[in-house]
Backbone as a ProteinNet text record, in pm:
[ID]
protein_1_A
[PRIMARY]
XXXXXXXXXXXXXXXXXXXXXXXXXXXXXXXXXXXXXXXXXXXXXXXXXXXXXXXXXXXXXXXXXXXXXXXXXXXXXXXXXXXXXXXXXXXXXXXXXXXXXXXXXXXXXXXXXXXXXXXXXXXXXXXXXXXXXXXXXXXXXXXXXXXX
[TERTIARY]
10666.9	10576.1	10513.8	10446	10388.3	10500.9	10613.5	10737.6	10751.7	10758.8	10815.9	10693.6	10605.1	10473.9	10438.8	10503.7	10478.6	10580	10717.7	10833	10840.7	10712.6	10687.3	10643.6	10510.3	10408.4	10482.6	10620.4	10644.5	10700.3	10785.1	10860.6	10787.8	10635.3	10591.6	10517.1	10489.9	10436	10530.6	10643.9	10765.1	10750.9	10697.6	10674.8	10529.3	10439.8	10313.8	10342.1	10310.2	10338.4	10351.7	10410	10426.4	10336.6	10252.5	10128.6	10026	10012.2	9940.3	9981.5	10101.1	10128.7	10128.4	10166.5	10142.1	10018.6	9892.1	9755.9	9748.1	9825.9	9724.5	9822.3	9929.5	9988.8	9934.4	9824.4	9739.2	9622.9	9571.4	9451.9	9469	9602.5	9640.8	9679	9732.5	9736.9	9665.2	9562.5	9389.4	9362	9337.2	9207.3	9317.9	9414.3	9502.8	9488	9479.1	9435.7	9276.2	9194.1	9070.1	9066.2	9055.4	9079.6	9114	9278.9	9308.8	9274.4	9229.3	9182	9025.5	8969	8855.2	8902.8	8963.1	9008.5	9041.1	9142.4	9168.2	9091	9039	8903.2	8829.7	8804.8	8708.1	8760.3	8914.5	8938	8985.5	9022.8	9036.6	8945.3	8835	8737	8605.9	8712.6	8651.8	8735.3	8882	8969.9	8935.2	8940.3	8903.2	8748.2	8631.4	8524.2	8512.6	8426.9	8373.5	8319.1	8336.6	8265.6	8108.5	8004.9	7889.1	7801.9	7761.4	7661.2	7680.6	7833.3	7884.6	7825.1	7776.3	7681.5	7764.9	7819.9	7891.5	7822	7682.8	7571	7602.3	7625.2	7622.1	7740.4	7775.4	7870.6	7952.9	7820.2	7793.6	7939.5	7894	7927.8	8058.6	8129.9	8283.2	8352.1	8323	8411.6	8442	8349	8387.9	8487	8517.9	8634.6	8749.1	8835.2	9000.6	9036	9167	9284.3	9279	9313.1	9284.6	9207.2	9119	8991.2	9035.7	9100	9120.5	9277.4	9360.5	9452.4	9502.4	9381.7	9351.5	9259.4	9171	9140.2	9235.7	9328.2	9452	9554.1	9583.9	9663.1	9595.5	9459.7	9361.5	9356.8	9393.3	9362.1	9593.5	9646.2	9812.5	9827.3	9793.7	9915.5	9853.1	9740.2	9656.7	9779.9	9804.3	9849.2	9935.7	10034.8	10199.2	10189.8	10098.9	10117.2	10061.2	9942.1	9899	10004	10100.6	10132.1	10301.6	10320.9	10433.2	10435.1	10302.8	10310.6	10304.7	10201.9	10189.7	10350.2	10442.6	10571	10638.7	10626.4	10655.4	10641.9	10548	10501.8	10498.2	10499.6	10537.3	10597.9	10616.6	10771.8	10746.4	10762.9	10814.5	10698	10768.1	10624.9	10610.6	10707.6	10647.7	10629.2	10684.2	10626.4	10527.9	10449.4	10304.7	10237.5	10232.7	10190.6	10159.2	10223.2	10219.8	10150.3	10160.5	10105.4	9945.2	9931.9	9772.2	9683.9	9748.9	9730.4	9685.3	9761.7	9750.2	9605.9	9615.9	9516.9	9354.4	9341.3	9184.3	9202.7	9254.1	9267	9196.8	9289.5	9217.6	9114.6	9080.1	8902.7	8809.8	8850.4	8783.5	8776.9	8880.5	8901.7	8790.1	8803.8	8716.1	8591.4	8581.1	8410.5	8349.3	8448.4	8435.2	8397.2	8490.4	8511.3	8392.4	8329.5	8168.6	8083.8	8084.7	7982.6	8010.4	8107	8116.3	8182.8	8074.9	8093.9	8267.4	8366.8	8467.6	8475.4	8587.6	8625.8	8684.1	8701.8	8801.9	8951.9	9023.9	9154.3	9209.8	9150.9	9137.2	9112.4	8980.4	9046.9	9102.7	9180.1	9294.9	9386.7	9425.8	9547.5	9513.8	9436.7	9361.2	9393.7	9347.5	9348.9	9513.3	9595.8	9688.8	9795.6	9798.5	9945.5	9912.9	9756.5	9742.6	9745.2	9738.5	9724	9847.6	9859.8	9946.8	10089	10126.3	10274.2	10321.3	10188.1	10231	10245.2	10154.7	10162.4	10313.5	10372.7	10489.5	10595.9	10579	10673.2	10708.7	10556.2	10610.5	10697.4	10627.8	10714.4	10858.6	10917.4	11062.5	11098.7	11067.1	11104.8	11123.2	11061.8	11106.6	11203.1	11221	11344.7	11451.4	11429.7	11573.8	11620.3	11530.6	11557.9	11654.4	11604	11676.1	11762.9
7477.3	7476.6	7615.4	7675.9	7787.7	7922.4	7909.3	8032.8	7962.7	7891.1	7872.1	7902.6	7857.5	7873	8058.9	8147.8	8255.3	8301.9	8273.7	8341.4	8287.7	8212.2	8219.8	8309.5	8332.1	8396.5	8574.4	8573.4	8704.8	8743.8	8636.9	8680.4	8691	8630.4	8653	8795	8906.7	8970.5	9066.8	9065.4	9154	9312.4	9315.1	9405.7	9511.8	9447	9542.2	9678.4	9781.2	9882.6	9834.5	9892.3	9862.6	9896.1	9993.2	9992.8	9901.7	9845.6	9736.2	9621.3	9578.1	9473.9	9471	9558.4	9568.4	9537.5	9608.3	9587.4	9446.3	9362.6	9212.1	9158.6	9181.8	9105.8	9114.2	9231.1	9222	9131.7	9139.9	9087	8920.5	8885.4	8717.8	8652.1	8766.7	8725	8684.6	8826.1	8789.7	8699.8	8643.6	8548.3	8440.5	8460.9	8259.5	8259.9	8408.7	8368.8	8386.6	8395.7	8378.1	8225.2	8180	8011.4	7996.2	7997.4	7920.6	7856.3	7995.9	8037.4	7937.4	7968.2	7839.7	7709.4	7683.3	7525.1	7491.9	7569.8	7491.1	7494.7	7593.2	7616.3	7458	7411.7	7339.7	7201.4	7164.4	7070.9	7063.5	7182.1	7113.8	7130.6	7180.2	7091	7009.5	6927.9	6805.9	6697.5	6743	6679.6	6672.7	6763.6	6819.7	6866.1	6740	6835.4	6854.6	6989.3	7027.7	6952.1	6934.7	6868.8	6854.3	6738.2	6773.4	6835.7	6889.1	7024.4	7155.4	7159.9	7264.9	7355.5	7475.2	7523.2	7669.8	7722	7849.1	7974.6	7976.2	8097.7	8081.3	8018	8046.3	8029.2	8175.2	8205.2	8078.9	8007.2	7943	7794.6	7758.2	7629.7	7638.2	7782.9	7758.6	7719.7	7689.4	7632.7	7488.2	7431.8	7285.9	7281.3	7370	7341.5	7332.6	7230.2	7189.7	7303.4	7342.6	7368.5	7363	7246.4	7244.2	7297.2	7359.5	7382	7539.5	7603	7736.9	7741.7	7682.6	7652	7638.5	7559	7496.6	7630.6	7727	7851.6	7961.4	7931.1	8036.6	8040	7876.5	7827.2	7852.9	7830.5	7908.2	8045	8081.9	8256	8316.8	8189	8290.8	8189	8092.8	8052.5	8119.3	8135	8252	8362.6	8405.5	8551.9	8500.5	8451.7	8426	8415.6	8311.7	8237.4	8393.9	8425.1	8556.3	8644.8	8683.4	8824.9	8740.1	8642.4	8594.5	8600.2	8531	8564.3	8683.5	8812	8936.3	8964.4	8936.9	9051	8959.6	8823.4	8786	8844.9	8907.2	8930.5	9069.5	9181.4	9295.7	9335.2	9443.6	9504.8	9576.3	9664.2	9711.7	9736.1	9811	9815.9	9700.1	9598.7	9509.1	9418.6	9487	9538	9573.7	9668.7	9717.7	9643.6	9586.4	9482.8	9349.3	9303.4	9183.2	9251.1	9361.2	9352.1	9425.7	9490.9	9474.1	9365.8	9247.2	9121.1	9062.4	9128.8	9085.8	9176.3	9277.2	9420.4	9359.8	9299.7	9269.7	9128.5	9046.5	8928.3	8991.6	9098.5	9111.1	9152.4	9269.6	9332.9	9209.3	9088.9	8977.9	8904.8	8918.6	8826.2	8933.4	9071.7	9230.9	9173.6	9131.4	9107	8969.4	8854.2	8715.1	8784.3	8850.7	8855.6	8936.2	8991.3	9049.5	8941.1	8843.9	8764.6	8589.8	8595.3	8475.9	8520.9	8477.6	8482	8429.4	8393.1	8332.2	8458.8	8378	8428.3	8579.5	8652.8	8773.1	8771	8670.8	8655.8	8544.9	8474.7	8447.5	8548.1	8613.2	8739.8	8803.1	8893.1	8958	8891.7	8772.8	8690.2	8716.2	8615.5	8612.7	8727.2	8888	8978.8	9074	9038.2	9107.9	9005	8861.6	8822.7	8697.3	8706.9	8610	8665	8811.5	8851.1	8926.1	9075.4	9157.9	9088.5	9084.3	9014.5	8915.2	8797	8660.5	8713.6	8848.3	8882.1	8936.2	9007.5	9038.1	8961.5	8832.1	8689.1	8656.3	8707.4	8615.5	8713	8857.3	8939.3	8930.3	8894.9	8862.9	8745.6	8621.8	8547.7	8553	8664	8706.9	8815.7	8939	8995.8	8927	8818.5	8749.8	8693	8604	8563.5	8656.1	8785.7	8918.4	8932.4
8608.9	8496	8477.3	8579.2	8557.8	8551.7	8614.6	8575.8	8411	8349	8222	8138.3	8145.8	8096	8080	8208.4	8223.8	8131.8	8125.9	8066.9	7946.9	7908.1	7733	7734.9	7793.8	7744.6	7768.4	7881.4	7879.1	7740	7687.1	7596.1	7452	7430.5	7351.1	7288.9	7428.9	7408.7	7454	7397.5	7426.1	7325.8	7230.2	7148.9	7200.5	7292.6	7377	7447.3	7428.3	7485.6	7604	7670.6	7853.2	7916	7923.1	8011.1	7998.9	7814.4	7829.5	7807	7865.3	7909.1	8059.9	8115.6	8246.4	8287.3	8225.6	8216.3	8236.7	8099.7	8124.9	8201	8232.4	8369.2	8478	8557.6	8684.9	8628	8493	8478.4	8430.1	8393.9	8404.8	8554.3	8613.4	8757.7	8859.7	8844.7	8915.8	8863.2	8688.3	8697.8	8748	8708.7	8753.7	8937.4	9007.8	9147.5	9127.9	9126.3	9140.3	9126.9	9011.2	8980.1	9095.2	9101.6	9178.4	9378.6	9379.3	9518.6	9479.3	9401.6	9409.4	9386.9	9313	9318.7	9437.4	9513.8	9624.1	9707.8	9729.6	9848.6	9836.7	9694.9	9641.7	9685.5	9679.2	9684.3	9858.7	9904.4	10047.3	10154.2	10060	10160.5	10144.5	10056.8	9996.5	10100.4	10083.6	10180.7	10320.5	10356	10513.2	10507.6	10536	10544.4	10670.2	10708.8	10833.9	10915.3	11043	11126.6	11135.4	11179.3	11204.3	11279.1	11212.4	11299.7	11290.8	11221.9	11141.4	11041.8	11087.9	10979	10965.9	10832.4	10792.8	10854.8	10801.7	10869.7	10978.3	11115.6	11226.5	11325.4	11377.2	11426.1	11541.8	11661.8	11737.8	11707.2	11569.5	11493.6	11527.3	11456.6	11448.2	11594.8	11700.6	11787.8	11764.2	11702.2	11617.6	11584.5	11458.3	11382.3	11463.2	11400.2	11400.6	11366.2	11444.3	11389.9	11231.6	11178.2	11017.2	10914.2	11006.7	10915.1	10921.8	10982.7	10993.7	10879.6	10901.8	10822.2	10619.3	10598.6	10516.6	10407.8	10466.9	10375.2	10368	10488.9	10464.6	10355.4	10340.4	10246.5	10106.5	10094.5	9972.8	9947.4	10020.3	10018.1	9954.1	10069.1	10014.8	9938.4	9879.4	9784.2	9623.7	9589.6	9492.1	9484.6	9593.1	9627.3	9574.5	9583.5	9551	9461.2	9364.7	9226.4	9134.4	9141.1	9110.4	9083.5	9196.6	9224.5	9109.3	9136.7	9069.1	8932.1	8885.1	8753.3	8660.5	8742	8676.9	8742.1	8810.2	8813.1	8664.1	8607.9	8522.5	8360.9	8385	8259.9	8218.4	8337.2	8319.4	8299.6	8239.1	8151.6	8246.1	8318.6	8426.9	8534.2	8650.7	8779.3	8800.1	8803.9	8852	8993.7	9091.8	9218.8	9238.5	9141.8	9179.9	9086.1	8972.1	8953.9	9039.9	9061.6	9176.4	9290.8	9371.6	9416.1	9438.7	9284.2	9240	9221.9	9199.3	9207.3	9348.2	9447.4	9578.1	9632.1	9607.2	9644.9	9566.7	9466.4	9385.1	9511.5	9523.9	9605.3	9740.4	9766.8	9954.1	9944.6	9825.3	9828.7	9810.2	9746.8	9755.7	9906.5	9992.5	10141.5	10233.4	10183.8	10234.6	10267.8	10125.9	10092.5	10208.8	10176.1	10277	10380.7	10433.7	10605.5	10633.5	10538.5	10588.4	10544.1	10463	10471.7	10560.2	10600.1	10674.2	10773.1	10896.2	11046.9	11114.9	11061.5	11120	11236.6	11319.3	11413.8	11393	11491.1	11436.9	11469.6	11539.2	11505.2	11351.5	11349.5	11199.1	11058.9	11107.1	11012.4	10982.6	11044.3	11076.6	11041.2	11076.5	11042.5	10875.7	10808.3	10690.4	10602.9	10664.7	10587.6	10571.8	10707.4	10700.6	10646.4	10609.3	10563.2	10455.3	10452.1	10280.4	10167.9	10186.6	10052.8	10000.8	10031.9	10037	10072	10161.8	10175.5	10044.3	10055.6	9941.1	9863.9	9780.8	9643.4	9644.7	9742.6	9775.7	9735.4	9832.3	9837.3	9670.5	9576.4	9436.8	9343.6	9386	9311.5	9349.3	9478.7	9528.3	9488.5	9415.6	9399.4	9232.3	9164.7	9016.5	9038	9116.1	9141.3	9209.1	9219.4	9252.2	9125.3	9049.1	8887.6	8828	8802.1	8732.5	8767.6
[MASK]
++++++++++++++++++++++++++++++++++++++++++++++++++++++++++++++++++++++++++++++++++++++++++++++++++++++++++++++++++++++++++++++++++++++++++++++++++++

């Protein structure tokens, strides 16, 4: 749905200079990962709520969490990246490698910002910062250079 939905919308704006189509291919990408990175955040952990006594402000709490609960914001953080970085390589008339993964790059200065305001662990971050963003945005732009 969303590759067809995208390869309308590429082919509609086939006549846009290329830099500014390139332009709104990082800036349809970000907002469809911003959204999306909140929706799911929103919905899985509605699914999976935190254990009791679980409090975000305090560092102490996170030994509570499951497995799942570490899992479950990762999957929020790369599947943004992929869908993001997939759709701006969709829609760009060219660069679209660095498209996708400008898409991925506004995504991590956003994970930048998290990882200074929420205490998680620091092998979770690291994981978090080195292969949810950058790589996935990667993964979607390779899955439109294979299309071509």
């Amino acid at each position: 749905m969303i590759i067809m939905t995208a390869t309308y919308l590429h082919r509609a704006i086939t006549p846009m200079h290329p830099l500014l189509r390139n332009i709104l291919a990082v800036l349809t990408g970000a907002v469809v990962c911003i959204l999306l990175n909140g929706v799911l955040l929103e919905l899985l952990m509605r699914t999976f709520p935190p254990p009791p006594g679980f409090e975000p402000e305090t560092p102490a709490t996170y030994a509570l969490l499951a497995p799942v609960h570490y899992v479950l914001p990762f999957a929020a953080h790369a599947i943004p990246s992929l869908i993001g970085g997939l759709i701006a390589a969709l829609i760009a008339s060219d660069r679209k490698r660095t498209c996708a993964l400008a898409v991925g790059g506004l995504h991590l200065l956003g994970g930048i910002a998290a990882a200074f305001m929420i205490p998680a662990p620091a092998w979770f971050i690291v994981l978090d910062l080195t292969t949810a963003y950058l790589p996935m945005a990667w993964a979607g732009w390779r899955l439109v250079a294979h299309r071509h």
